[in-house]
VOPAGU-2260 file (C-alpha; in pm, 1 decimal, decimal comma):
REM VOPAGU-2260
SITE   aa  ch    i         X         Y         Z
SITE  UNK   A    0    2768,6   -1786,3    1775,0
SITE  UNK   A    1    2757,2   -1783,3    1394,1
SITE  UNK   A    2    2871,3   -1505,9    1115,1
SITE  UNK   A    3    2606,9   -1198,2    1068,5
SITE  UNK   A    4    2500,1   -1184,6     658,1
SITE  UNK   A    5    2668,5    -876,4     669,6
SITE  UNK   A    6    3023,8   -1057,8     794,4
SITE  UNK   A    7    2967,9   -1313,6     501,8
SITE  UNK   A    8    2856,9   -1045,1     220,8
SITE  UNK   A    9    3217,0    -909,3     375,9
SITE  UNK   A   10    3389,5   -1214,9     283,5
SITE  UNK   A   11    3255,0   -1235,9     -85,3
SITE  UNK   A   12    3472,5   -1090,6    -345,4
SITE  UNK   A   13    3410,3    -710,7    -456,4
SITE  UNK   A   14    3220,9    -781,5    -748,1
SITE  UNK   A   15    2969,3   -1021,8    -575,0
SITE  UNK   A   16    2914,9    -718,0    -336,0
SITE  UNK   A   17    2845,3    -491,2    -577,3
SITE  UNK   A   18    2596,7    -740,6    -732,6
SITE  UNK   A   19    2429,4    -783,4    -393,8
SITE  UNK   A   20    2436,3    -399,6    -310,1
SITE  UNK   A   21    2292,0    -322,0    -676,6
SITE  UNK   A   22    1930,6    -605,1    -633,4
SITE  UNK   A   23    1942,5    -480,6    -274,7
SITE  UNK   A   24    1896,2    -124,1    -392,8
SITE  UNK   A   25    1621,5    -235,1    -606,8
SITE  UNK   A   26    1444,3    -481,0    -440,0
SITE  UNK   A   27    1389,5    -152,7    -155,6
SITE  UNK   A   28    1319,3      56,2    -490,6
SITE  UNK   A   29     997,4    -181,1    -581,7
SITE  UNK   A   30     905,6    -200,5    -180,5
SITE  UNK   A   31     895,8     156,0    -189,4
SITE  UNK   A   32     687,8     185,4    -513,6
SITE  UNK   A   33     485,1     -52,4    -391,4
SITE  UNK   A   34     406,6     111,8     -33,6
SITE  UNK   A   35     289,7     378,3    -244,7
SITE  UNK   A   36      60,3     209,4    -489,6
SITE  UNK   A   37    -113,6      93,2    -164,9
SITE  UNK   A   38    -114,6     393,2     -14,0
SITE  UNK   A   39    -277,1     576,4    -359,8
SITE  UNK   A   40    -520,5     265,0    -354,6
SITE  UNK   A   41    -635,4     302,7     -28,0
SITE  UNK   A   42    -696,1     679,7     -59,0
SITE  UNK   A   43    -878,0     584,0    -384,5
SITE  UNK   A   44   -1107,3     309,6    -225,9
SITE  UNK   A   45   -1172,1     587,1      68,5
SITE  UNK   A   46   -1281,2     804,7    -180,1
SITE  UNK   A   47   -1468,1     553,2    -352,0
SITE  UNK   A   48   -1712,9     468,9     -55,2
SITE  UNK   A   49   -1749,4     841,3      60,0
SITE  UNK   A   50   -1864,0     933,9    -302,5
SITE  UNK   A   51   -2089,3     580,4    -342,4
SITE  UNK   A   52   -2252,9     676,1      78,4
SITE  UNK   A   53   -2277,7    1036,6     -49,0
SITE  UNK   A   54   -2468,4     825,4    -373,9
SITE  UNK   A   55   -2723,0     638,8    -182,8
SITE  UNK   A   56   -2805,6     862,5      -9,8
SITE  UNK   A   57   -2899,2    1128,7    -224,5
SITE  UNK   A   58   -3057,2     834,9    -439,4
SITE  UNK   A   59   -3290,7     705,0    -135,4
SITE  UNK   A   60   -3354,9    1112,2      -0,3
SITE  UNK   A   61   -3505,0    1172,0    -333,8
SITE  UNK   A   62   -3758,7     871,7    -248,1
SITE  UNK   A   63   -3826,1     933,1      83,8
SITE  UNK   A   64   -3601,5     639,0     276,5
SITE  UNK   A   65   -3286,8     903,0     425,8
SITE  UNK   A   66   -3397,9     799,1     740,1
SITE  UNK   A   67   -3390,2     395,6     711,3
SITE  UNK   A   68   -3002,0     450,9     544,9
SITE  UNK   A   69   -2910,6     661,4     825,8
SITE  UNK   A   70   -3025,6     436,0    1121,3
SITE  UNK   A   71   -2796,0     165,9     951,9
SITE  UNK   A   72   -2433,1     365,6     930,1
């Protein structure tokens, strides 16, 4: 069976660790920040649609075709 990455990061001298510990921690740092970009964006584009449905169909009530949107959603 071979070595684990974590045997071989073992192996490396101290300062090579260190290295690899220090991207590591920011490498999960921009994961992170970018989980929550998506997150934000998705609530955003959520928003967006409810407010644009909300739109239309305030825009189409006030010419008479609520019903027609309705019957497609």
């Amino acid at each position: 069976m071979g070595i684990s990455l974590r045997e071989k990061i073992k192996q490396l001298p101290e300062e090579q660790q260190q290295q690899i510990a220090e991207r590591s921690a920011e490498l999960i740092a921009e994961e992170k920040k970018r989980q929550q970009l998506r997150q934000l964006l998705k609530i955003a584009q959520e928003q967006n649609g409810d407010f644009l449905q909300i739109a239309l169909i305030d825009t189409l009530s006030s010419k008479g075709t609520e019903s027609t949107i309705k019957n497609i959603y």
